[in-house]
Every structure is written in C-alpha cells, then in structure tokens.
FISEKOL-32289 format. One line per 3 residues: their letters; for each residue x, y, z of N, C-alpha, C. Coordinates in steps of 0.1 Angstrom, whole numbers, plus 5000, padded with zeros to 4 digits. Atoms other than C-alpha are relative to their C-alpha. Example, Ala and Ser with C-alpha at 12.3 -4.5 7.8 and 13.67 -1.06 7.14 Angstrom:
2
as) 5009,4988,5000,5123,4955,5078,5009,5012,5000  4991,4989,5000,5137,4989,5071,4992,5011,5008
! end
This chain:
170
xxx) 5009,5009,5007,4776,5128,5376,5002,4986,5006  4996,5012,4997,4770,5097,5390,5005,4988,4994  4995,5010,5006,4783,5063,5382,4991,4995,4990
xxx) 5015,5004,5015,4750,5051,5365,4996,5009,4989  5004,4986,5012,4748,5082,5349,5007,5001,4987  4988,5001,5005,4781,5081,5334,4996,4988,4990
xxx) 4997,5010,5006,4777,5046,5325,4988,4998,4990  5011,4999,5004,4741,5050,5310,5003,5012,4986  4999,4989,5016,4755,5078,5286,5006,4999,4992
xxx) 4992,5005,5005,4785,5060,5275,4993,4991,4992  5007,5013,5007,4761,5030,5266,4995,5003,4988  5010,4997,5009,4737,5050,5245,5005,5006,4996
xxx) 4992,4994,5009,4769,5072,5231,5003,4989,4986  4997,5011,5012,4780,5037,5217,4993,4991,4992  5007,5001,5010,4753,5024,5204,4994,5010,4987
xxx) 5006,4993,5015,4740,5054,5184,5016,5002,4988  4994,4998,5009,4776,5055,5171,5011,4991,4991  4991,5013,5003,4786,5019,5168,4998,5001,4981
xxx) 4997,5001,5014,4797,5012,5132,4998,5011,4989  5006,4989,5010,4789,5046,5122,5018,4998,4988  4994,4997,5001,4813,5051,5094,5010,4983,4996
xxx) 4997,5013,4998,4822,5014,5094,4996,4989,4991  5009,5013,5010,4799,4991,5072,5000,5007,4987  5000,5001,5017,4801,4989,5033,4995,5013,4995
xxx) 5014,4987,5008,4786,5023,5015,4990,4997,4993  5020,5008,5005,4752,5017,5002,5009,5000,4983  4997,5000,5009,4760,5008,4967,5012,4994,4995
xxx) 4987,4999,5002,4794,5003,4969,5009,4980,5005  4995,5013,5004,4808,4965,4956,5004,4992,5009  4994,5011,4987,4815,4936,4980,5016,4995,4995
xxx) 4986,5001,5004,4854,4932,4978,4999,4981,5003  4995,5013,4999,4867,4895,4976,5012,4997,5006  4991,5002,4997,4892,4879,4994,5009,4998,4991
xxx) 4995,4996,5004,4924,4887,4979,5019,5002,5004  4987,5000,4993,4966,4877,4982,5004,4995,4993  4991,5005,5014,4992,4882,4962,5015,4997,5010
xxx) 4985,5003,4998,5027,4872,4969,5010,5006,4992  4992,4991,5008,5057,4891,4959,5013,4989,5005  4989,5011,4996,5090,4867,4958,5010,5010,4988
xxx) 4985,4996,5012,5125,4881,4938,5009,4988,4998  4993,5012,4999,5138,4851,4927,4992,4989,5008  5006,5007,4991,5132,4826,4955,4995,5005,5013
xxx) 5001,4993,4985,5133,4852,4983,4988,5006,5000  5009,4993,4996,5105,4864,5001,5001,5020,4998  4991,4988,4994,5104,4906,4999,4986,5004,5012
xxx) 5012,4993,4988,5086,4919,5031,5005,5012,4998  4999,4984,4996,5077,4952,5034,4995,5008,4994  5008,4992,5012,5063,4959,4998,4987,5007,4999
xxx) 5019,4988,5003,5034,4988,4991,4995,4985,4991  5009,5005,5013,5012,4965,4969,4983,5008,5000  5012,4987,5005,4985,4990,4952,4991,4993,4987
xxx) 5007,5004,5010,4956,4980,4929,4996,5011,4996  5005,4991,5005,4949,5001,4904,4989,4994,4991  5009,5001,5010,4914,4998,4884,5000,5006,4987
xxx) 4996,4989,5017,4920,5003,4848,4989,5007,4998  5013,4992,5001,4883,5015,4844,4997,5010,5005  5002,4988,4992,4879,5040,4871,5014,5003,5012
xxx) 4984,4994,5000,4915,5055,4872,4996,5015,5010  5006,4987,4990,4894,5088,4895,4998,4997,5012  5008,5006,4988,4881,5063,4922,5007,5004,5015
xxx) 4999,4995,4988,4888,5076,4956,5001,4986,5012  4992,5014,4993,4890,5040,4967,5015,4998,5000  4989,5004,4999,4922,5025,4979,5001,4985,5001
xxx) 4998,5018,5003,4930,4984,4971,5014,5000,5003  4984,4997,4996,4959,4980,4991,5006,4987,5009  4997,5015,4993,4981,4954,5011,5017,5005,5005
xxx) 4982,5001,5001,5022,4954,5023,5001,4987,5005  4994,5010,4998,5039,4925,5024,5010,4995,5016  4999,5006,4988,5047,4901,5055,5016,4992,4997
xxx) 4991,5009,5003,5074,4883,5063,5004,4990,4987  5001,5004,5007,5066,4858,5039,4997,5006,4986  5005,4993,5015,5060,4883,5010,4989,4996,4997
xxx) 5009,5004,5012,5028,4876,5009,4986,5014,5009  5005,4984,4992,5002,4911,5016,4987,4991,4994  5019,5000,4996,4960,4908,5025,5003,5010,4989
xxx) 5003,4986,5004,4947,4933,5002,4986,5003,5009  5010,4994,4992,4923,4954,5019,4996,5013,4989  5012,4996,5006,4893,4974,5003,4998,5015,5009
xxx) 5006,4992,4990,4892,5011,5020,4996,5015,4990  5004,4990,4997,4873,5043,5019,4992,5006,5006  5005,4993,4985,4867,5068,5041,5006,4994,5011
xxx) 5002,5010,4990,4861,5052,5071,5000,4987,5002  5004,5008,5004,4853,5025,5055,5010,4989,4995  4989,5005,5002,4879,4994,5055,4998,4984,5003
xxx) 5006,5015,5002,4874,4956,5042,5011,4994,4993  4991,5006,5004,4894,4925,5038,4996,4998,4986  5002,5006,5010,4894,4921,5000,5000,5011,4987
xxx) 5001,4989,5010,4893,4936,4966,4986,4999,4991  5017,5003,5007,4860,4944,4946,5002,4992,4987  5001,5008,5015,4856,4928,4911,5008,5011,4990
xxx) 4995,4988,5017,4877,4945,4879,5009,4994,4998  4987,5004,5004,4907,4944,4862,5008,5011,5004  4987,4989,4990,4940,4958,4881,5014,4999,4992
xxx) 4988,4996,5001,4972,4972,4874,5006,4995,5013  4999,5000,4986,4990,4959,4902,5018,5006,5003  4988,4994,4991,5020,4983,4922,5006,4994,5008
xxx) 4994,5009,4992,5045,4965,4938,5016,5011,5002  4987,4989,4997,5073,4989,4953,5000,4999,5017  4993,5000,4988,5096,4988,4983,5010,5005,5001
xxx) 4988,4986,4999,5115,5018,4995,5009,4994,5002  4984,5003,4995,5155,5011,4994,5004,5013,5014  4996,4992,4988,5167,5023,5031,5013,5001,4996
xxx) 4984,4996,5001,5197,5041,5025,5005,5005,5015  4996,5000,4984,5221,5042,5056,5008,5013,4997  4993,4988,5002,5240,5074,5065,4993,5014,4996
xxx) 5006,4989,5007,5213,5101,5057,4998,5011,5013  5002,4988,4996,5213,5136,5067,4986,5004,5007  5018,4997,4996,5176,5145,5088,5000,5016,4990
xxx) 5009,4992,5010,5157,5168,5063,5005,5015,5011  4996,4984,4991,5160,5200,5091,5013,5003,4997  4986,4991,5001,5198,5199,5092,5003,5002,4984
xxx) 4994,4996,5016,5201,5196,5052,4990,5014,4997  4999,4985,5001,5177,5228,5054,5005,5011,5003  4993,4989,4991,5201,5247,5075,5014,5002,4992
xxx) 4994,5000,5002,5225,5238,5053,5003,5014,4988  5001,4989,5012,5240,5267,5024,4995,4995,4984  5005,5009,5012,5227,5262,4989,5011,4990,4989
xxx) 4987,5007,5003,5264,5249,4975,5000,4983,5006  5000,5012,4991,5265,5224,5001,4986,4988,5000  5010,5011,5005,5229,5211,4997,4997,4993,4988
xxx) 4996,5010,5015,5236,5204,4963,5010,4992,4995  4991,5008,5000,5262,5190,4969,4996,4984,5006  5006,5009,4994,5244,5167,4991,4991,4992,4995
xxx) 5012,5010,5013,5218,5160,4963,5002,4993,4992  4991,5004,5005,5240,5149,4943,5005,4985,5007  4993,5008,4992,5259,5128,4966,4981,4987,5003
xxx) 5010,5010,4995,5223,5109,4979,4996,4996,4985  4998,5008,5013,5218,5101,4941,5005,4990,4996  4990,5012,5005,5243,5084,4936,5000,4990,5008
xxx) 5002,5009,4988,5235,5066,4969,4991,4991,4997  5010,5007,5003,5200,5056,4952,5003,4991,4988  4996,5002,5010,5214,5051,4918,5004,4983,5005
xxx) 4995,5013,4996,5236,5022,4934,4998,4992,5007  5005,5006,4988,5215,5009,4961,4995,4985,4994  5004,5008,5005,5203,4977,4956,4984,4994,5003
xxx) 5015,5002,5001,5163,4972,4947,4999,4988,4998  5006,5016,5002,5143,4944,4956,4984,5001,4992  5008,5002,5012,5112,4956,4931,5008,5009,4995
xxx) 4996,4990,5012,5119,4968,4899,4993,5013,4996  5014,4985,5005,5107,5002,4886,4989,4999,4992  5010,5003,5012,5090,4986,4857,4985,4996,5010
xxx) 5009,5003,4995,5065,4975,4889,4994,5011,5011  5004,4995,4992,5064,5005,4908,4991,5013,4994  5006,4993,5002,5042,5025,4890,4983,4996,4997
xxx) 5017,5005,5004,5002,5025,4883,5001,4993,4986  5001,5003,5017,5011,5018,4847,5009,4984,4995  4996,5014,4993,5025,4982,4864,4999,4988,4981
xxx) 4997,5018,5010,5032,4949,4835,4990,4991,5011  5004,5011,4993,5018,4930,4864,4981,5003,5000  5015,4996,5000,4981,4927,4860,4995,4985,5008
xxx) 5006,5009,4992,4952,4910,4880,4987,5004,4996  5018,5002,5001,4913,4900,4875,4995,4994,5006  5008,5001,4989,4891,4901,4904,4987,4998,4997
xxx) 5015,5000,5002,4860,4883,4897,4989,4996,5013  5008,5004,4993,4834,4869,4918,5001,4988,5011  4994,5008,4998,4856,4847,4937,5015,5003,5007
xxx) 4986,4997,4994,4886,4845,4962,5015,5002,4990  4989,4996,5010,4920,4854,4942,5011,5003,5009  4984,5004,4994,4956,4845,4948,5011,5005,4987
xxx) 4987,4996,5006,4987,4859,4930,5017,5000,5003  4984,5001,4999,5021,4851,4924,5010,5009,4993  4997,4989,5002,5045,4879,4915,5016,4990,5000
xxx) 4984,5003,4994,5086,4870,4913,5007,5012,4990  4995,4988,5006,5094,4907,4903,5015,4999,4993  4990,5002,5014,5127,4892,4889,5001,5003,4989
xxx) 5001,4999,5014,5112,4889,4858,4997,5015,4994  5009,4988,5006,5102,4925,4855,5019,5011,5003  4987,4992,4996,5143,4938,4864,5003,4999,4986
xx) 4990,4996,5016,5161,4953,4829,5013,4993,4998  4990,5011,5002,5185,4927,4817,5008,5005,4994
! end
C-alpha cells in the first residue's frame, strides 16, 4: 500500500471515529466543576477513593469519582461508558471517602492458595489482627455509600472541605 494510501485511510479512519464514544450522551446532565478536600486533622491524606453517591438514583450506572493528590485535594470526574468529564452533575451526594491501609509483610494470594487449610486460617486470622491494628487515615463511618458526609451540586462550581477526624469513634 502506498504511503498516500496508508496515510489517506488513517485520515478518514480518524475522522469518522474522532470522539466517537467521547462527548456527553444526548440527554445526559452537564457535570460542574467539582473539589473536595480530605484533611485528618491538619494533614493532608493522598491517595483517597472519593465516590459520589446520588441519593435519588442509587441504580445509575454513572460513576462521580476523584482520588486524592498530594495535597488531599481530588477533581471529581463525571464518567460513563466511554464517556468521561471533569465535574459532577447537579443532586444531592453521599460522599465516600476511603483509603486502603497498606499492610507490610503480606503473603502473595497464590502462595496462600497453595497453602493447607489449617495454615491458611491461621493466616486469616493472623492478617486481621494486622488490619484490626493498623492505623486508618479515613474512618469507616466514611467509607461506605451510606457516608455522614454529604454534598449539593447545584448549577455552579463546588468545593468541599472534609477533616474525616471528626467522623473517627471517640
């Protein structure tokens, strides 16, 4: 195939399939810009899932999502499908705030299947008590859809301050 040929099919591949899959769904809500901050105390936490849940349509196949930056502070982003925008649409949110504790010293998943069943329960055991005592920078009270922390996304950019402190069992 020649070079013009080549380059002539490429051209007219990416135009018919530029943005396919890409732009807004017909119908489907213009998200607003959208950034919350997660702080424990005074400290920043990076790393955190932050999840918006819509109390109204708890089925939605959308995802309202963000993790946190150095600064603890996470974009939310607007995605489905293909389909993936800075911001969150209009509602009222539940908001999820959870960041996995790295426990050091863990077994890879293969060798603890090879292991006998005595011994892997011994091991289950053992990593419990590893989580049990680990030390969490969210609390559980935020890591669920059913979140204390709430947010309202109206027609307008939106900023949130979080210091999951206050959500740890005293």
């Amino acid at each position: 195939m020649s070079t013009r040929r080549t380059f002539l099919l490429a051209t007219t591949a990416s135009l018919l399939f530029a943005g396919c899959g890409q732009g807004r769904p017909q119908g489907f809500p213009r998200p607003y810009p959208c950034k919350i901050t997660v702080k424990n105390g005074g400290q920043s936490v990076e790393g955190a899932q932050v999840v918006l849940f819509n109390s109204a349509d708890r089925q939605s196949q959308t995802v309202v999502a963000g993790t946190t930056d150095a600064n603890g502070v996470a974009e939310i982003f607007t995605s489905l499908s293909n389909y993936k925008e800075s911001g969150a649409p209009t509602g009222e949110y539940s908001v999820m705030i959870k960041k996995d504790v790295i426990l050091e010293g863990l077994i890879p998943a293969d060798e603890v299947s090879k292991m006998g069943p005595i011994e892997a329960a011994k091991y289950g055991k053992e990593l419990e008590k590893k989580r049990a005592a680990a030390k969490h920078e969210t609390p559980p009270a935020t890591e669920s859809p059913n979140s204390p922390v709430k947010l309202s996304v109206k027609s307008e950019p939106v900023t949130l301050e979080v210091n999951v402190a206050e959500y740890f069992k005293k």
